[in-house]
Each structure stands twice: as C-alpha cells, then as structure tokens.
C-alpha positions as CSV (number, residue, x, y, z in Angstrom):
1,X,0.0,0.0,0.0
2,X,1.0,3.5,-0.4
3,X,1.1,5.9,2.3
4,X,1.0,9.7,2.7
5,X,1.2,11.5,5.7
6,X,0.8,15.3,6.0
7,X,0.9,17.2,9.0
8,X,0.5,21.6,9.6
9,X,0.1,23.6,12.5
10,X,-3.7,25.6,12.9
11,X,-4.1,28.8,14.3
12,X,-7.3,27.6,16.1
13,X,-8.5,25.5,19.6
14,X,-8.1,21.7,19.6
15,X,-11.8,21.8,20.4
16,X,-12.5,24.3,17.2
17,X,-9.8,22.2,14.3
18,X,-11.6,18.6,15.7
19,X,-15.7,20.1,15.4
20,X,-14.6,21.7,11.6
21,X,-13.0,18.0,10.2
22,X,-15.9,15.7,12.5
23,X,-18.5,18.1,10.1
24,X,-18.7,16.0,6.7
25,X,-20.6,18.7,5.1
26,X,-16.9,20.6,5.1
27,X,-14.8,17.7,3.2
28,X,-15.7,18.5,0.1
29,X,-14.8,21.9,1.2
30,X,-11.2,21.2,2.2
31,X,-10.1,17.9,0.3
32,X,-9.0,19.2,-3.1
33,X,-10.4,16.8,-5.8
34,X,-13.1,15.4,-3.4
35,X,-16.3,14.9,-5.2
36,X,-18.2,13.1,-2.9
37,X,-18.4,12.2,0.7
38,X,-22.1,11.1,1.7
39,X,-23.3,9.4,4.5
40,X,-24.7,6.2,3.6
41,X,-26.6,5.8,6.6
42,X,-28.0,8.5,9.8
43,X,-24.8,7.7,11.2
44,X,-22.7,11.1,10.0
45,X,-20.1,10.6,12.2
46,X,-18.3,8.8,15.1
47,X,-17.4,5.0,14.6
48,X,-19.9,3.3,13.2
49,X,-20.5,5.8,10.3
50,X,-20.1,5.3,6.7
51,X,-19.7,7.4,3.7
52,X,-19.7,7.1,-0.3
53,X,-16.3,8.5,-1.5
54,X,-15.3,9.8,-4.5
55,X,-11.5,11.5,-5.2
56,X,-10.4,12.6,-8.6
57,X,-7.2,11.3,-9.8
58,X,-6.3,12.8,-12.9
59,X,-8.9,11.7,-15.8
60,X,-10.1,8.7,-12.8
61,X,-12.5,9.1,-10.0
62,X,-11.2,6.5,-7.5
63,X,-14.7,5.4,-5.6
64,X,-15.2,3.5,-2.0
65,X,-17.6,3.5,0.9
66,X,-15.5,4.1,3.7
67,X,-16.5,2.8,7.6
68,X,-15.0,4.8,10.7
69,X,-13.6,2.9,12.7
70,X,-11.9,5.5,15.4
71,X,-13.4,8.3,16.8
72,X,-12.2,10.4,20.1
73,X,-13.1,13.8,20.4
74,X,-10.3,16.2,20.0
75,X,-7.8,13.4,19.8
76,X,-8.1,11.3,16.7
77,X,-10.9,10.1,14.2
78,X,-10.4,6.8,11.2
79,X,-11.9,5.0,8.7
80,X,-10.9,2.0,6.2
81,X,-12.9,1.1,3.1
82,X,-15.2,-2.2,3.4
83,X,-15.6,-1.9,-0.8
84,X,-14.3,-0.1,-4.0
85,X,-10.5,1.2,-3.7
86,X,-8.5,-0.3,-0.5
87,X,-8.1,2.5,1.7
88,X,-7.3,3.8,5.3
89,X,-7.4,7.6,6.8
90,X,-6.8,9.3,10.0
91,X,-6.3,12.4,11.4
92,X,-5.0,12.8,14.5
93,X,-5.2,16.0,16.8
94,X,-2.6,17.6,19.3
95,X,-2.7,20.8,21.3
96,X,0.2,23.0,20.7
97,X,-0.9,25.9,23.3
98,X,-3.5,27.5,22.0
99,X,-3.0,26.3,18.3
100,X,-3.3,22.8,17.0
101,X,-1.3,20.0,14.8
102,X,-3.2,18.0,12.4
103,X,-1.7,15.2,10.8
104,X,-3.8,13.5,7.8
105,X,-2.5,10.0,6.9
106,X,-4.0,8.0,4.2
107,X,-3.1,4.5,3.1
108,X,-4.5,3.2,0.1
109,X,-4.0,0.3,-3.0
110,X,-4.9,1.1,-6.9
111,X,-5.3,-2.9,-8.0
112,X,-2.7,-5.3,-8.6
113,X,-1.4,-6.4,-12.2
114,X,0.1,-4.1,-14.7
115,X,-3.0,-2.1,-15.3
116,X,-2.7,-1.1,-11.2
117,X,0.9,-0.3,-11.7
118,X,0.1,1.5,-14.9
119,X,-2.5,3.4,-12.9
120,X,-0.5,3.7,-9.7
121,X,2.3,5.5,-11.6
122,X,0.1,8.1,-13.6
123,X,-2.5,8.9,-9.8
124,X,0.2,8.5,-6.9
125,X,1.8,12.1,-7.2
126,X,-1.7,13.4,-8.0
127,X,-3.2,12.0,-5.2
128,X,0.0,12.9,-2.6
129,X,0.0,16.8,-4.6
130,X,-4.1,16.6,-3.5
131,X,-3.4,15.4,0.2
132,X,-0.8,18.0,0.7
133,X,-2.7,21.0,-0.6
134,X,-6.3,19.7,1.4
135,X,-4.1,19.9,4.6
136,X,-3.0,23.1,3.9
137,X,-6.2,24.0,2.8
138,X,-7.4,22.7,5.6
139,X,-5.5,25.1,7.6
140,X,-6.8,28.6,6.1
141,X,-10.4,27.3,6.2
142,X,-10.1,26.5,10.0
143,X,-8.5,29.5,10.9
144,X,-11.2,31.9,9.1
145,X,-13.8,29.7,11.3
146,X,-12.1,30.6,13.7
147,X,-11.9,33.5,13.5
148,X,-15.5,34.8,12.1
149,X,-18.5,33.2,12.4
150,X,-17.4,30.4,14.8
151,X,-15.7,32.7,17.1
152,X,-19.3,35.2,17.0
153,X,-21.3,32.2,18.4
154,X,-22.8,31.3,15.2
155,X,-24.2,27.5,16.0
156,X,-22.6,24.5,14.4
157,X,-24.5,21.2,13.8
158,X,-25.2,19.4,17.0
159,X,-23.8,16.1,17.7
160,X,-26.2,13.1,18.1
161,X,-26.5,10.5,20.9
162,X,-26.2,7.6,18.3
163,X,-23.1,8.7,17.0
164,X,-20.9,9.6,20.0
165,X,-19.4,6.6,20.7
C-alpha cells in the first residue's frame, strides 16, 4: 500500500480544528479533488459511520464506501474502506498551546497487475499533490472559522447521541 502522511500547525483551539474535520458537510470543502463524501446511513459521524467517497485522480474518480472505525473527540478520528478502492485515513489532533497540529495519513492500494501499476504510476503524485494542498487548505479554512462566524457564536451542527461513541 502506499502511504501519505501530512501534518500543519492551525491557528485555532483543539476543540475548534476537531468540530470543523468531524463536520462531513466541510470535506468536500477542504479535500481538493473530493467529489463526494455522503453518508450512507444516519450515522454522519463517530465509529460506526459510513460514507460514499469519490477523489479525482487525474482523468479517474477512485470510488469507495469508507466505515470509521476510530473516533475520540479532540484526539483522533479513522476510517478503512469495506468496498471499491482499499483505503485507510486518519487524522489525529494535538494541542500545541492555543494552536493545533493535524496530521492526515492515508493509506490506500490502486489494483494489482500491470493495469494497477500503470494506474498507480500516472495517480500517486496526483493523489500525494491533493493530500498536501487539502491539509493546507485545511489550515486557512479553520483559521477563518475561527476566526469569524465560529468565534461570533454562530451555531454548528449538534452532535447526536447515536453517533458519539
């Protein structure tokens, strides 16, 4: 499998970095190339729920449902994929005083034979360019939450009982 691992420094709370990424409705927002990320169930997040993924990979959209797997508040969330392209994520979460690191790690498999390795060759620094910029991206999109509507008291979707295991 190949592995990419991307970490940055936010200019935001622990508390306020963790509530942005746990929101699917933002990773489409933040994940450059992301095209889809839908729940598949009433389950939006904590372990337990799934998603519908779709990443663009040059000319490709590389497809999966995706099952979390992790989930601790301000500390760490995960998923693997239970169909369509092999893949693991995480991000992990540590205060740095008032700011926060973030550290996106994705693992993931194209297919074997020479049509995989054919693919593989042409999507890997695609995919590694798009996990990169997503982090950084990431980044800017936390720290203007932060600092504008968040930070007035504006009111973010509200966690359910079912998913906060």
């Amino acid at each position: 499998m190949a592995r990419v691992t991307f970490t940055t420094t936010v200019d935001a709370p622990i508390e306020t970095t963790f509530q942005y990424v746990d929101d699917y409705t933002n990773a489409t927002k933040y994940m450059k190339d992301l095209v889809v990320w839908k729940p598949t169930g009433k389950v939006v997040h904590g372990i337990g729920a799934e998603f519908a993924v779709g990443m663009k990979a040059g000319p490709k959209v590389l497809e999966s449902t995706i099952h979390f797997t992790e989930w601790k508040e301000n500390h760490a969330m995960a998923w693997e994929s239970v169909s369509g392209l092999q893949q693991t994520g995480r991000w992990a979460f540590r205060k740095r005083g008032e700011k926060t690191e973030a550290t996106f790690t994705m693992e993931y498999e194209l297919g074997g034979g020479i049509a995989g390795k054919v693919l593989a060759k042409a999507v890997e620094p695609v995919i590694q360019m798009n996990i990169e910029s997503s982090v950084k991206e990431l980044k800017k999109q936390v720290e203007a939450w932060n600092s504008g509507a968040h930070a007035k008291g504006v009111p973010v979707r509200k966690r359910t009982p079912a998913a906060t295991k």
